[in-house]
MARDREN-685630 format. One record per residue (C-alpha): residue in one letter; z, x, y. Coordinates in steps of 0.5 Angstrom, whole numbers. Layout:
BEGIN
<"a",<Z,X,Y>>;
...
***
This chain:
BEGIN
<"x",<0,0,0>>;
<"x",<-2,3,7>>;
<"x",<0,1,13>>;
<"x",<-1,2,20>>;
<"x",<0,11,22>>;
<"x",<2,15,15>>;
<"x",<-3,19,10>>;
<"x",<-2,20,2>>;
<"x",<-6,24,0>>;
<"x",<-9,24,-7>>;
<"x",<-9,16,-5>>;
<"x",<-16,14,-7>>;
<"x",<-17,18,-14>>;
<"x",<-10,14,-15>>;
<"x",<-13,7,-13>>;
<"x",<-20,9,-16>>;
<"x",<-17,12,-23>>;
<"x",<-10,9,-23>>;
<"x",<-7,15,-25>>;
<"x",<-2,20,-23>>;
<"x",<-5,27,-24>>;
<"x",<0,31,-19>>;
<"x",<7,31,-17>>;
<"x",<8,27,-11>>;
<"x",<10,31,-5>>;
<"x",<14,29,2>>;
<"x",<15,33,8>>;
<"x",<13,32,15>>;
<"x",<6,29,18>>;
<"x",<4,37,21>>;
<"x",<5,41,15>>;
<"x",<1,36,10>>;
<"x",<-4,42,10>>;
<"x",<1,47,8>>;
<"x",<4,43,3>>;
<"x",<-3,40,0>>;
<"x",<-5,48,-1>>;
<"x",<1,51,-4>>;
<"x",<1,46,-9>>;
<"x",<-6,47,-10>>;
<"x",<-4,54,-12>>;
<"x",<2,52,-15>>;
<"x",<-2,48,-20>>;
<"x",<-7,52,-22>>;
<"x",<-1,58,-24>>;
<"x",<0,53,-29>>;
<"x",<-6,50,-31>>;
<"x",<-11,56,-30>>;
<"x",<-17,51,-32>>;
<"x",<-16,48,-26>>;
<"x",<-23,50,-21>>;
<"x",<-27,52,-27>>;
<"x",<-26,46,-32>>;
<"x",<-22,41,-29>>;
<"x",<-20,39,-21>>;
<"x",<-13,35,-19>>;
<"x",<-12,32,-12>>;
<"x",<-5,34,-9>>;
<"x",<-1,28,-8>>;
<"x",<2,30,0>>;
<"x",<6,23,4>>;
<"x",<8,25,10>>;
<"x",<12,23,17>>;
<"x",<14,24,23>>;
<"x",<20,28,25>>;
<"x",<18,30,31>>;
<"x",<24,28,36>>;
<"x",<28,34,32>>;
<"x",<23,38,30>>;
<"x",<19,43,32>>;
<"x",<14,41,29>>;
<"x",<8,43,32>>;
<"x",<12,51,30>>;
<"x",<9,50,22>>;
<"x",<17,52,20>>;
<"x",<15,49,13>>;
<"x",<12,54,9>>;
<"x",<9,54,2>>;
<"x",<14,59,0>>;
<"x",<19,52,2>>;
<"x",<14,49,-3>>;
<"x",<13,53,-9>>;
<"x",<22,54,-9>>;
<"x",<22,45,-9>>;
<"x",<17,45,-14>>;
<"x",<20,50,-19>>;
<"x",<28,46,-17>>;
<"x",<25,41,-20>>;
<"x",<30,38,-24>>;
<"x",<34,31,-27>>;
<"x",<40,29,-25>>;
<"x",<43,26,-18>>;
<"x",<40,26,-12>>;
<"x",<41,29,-5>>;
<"x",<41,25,0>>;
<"x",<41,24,8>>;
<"x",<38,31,11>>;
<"x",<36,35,6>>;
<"x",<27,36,5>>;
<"x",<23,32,8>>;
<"x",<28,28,11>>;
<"x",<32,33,15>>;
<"x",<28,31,22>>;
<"x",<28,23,20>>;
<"x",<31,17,24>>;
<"x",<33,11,22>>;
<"x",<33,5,27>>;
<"x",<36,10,32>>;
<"x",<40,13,27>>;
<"x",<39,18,23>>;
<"x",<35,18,17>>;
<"x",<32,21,11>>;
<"x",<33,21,4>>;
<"x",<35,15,0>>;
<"x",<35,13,-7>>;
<"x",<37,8,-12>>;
<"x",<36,5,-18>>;
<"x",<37,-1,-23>>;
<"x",<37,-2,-31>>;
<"x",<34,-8,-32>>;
<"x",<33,-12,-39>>;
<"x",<27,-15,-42>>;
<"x",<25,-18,-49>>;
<"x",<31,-14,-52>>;
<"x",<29,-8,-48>>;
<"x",<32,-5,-43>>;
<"x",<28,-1,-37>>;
<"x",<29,4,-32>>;
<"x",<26,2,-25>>;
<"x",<28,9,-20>>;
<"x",<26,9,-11>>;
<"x",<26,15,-7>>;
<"x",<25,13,0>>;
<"x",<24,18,5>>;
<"x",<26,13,12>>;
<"x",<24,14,19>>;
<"x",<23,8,21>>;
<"x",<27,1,25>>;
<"x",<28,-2,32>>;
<"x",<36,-2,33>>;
<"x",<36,-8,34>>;
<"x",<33,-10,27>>;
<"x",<38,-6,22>>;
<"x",<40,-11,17>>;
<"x",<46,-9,12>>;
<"x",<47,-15,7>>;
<"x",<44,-20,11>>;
<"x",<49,-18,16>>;
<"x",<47,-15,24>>;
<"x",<49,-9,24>>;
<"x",<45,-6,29>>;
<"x",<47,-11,34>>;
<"x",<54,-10,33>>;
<"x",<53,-3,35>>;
<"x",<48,-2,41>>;
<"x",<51,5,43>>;
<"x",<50,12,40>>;
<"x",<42,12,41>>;
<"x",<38,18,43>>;
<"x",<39,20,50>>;
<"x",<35,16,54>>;
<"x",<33,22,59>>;
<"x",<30,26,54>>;
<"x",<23,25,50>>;
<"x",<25,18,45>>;
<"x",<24,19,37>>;
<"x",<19,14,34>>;
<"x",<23,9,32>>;
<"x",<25,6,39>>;
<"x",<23,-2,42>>;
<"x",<16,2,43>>;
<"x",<14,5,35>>;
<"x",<16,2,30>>;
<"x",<17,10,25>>;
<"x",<15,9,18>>;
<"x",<18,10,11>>;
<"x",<16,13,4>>;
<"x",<18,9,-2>>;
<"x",<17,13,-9>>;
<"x",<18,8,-15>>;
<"x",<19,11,-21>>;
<"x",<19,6,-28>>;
<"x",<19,8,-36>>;
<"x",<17,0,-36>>;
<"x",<9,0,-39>>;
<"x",<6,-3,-33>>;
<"x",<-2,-2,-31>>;
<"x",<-5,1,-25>>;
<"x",<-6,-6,-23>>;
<"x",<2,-8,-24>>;
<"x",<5,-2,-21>>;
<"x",<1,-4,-15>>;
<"x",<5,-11,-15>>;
<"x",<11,-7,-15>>;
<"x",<9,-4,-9>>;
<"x",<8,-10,-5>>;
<"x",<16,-13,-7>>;
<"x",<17,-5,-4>>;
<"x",<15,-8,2>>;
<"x",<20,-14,1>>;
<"x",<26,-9,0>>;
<"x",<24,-5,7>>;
<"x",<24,-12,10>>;
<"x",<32,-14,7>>;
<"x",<34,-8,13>>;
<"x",<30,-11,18>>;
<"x",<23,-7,17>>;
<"x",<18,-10,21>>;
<"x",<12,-7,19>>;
<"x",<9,-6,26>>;
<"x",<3,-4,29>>;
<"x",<5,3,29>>;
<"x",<9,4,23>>;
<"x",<6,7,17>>;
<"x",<9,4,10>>;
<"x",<6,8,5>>;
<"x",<8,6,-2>>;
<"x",<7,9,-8>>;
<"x",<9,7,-16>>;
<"x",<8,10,-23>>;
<"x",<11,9,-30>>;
<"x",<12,15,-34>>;
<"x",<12,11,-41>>;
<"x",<8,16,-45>>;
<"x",<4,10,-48>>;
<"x",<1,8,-42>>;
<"x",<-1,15,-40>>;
<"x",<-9,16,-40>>;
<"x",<-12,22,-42>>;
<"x",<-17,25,-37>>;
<"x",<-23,26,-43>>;
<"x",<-24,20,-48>>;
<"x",<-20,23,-55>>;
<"x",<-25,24,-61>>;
<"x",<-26,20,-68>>;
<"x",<-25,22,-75>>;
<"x",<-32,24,-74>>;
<"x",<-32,28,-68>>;
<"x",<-35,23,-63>>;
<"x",<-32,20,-57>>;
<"x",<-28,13,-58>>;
<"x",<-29,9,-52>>;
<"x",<-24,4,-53>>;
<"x",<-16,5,-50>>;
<"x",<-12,1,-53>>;
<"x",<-5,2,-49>>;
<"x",<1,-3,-49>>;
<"x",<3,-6,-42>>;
<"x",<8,-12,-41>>;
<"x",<6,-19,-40>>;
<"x",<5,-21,-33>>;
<"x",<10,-28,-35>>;
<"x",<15,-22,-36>>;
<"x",<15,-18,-30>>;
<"x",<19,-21,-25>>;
<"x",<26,-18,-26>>;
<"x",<23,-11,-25>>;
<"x",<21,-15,-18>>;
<"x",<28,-16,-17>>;
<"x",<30,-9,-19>>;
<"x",<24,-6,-14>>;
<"x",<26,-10,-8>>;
<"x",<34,-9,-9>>;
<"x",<33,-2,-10>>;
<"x",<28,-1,-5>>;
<"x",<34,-4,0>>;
<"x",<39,0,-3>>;
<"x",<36,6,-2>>;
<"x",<34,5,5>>;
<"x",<41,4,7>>;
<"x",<43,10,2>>;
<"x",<39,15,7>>;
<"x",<42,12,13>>;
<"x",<50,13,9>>;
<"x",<48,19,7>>;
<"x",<46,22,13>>;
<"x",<50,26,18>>;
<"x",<49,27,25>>;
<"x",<44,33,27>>;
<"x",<41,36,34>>;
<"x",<34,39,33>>;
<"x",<29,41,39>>;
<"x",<31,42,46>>;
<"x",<37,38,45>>;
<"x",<35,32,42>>;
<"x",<41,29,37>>;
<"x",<41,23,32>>;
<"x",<47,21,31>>;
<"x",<49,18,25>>;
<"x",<52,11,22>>;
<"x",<59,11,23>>;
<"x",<62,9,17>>;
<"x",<69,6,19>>;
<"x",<65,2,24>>;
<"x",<60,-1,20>>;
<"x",<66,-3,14>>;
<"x",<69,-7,19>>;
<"x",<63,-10,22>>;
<"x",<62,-12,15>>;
<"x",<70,-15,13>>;
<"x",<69,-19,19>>;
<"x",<63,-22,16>>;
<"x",<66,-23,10>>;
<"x",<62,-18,5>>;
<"x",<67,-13,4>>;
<"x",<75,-15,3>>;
<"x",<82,-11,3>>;
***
């Protein structure tokens, strides 16, 4: 799903083909081109058939942190690259400032990385449906906690009018990467239906959608099952068998992995903001981040957190 400003590279292959041939990378909207490069070499490190018998496209999603960052100064460098694609690795998550999220802003606050997931249960088996959001988006006024209106109960600690606003302000909406990972056997066609209940979980948090915001959300399913082979495998005779025969989950049964799309979606959304500590970059300028003690007392008083 592309909306409004934002770029994921790889993009049309993915929509194309309907697969996933590289890992996904995020960082910010000017060192797209160092990042797609240095995994360009990354890959063929590993695969050295790439460039002689086979390409891949490098999956880059980016967005702009350009109210901290000196982003023009290209700080981020293929070594930066190469060290998170070699750290990668099962387990917690770090969220807030940490990667591509270190520059972000999130209605006013501080933004970043968030993630969350949720364990759903269908036809007797369970599946696992994970989000990754890089967020930088949101008008202050909009912020929504549980249906709750967080951020018109705390209207002050915005960025220093005098200085050069960030992208989310009343005139720019910012933008937000969601990553959605299952081992649920979906189609290309049914990981783009979780790709528009994305949408409804960046719209829990007050997420509009607008003119210049870019919504870039991308899905894939790891069961290996549904995993397409590049080139037709042979028959018993050596010849190429045309047919692919891969499970996939009726559509009649799908929508609690809607319900886990959306909340996670939501959840992780406020998780980068929770996380994320106040940080001042470039010139001076400061995001502050969330206060915690604040916002659970603004939640008590409307009756979503007791004791």
């Amino acid at each position: 799903v592309l909306n409004g400003a934002g770029e994921i590279t790889g993009r049309s292959q993915i929509d194309e083909w309907g697969v996933l041939e590289s890992p996904i990378l995020i960082t910010n909207t000017l060192s797209v081109g160092t990042v797609h490069r240095a995994c360009i070499d990354w890959l063929v490190a590993h695969e050295p058939t790439l460039g002689q018998q086979d390409f891949a496209i490098p999956v880059v999603a980016e967005t702009y942190d350009g109210f901290l960052n000196d982003i023009a100064g290209q700080h981020v460098t293929a070594a930066h690259t190469v060290a998170a694609l070699d750290g990668a690795a099962a387990g917690p998550v770090a969220e807030g400032n940490v990667g591509g999220g270190t520059g972000m802003a999130l209605f006013g606050f501080k933004g970043g990385i968030g993630t969350a997931s949720r364990l759903v249960a269908i036809g007797g088996r369970g599946y696992t449906v994970g989000v990754l959001v890089q967020g930088n988006f949101g008008r202050r006024p909009h912020l929504l906690v549980d249906g709750v209106p967080v951020g018109r109960e705390i209207a002050d600690l915005l960025p220093d009018p005098a200085r050069e606003a960030p992208a989310p302000t009343a005139e720019k909406e910012g933008s937000i990467i969601v990553v959605i990972a299952t081992d649920a056997p979906l189609s290309d066609r049914q990981l783009a239906r979780l790709c528009r209940r994305g949408m409804l979980g960046i719209g829990r948090t007050g997420g509009i959608a607008g003119h210049t915001s870019g919504d870039l959300l991308i899905a894939f399913s790891n069961a290996p099952d549904v995993r397409v082979p590049r080139r037709p495998p042979s028959d018993a005779a050596g010849q190429p068998e045309p047919l692919l025969t891969t499970p996939r989950l009726h559509d009649a049964l799908i929508d609690p992995l809607f319900t886990a799309v959306i909340d996670a979606t939501t959840e992780a959304i406020l998780n980068a903001i929770v996380a994320a500590e106040p940080l001042t970059g470039r010139d001076g300028h400061t995001l502050h981040a969330l206060p915690h003690d604040r916002l659970r007392a603004i939640m008590r008083r409307h009756g979503r957190l007791t004791g």
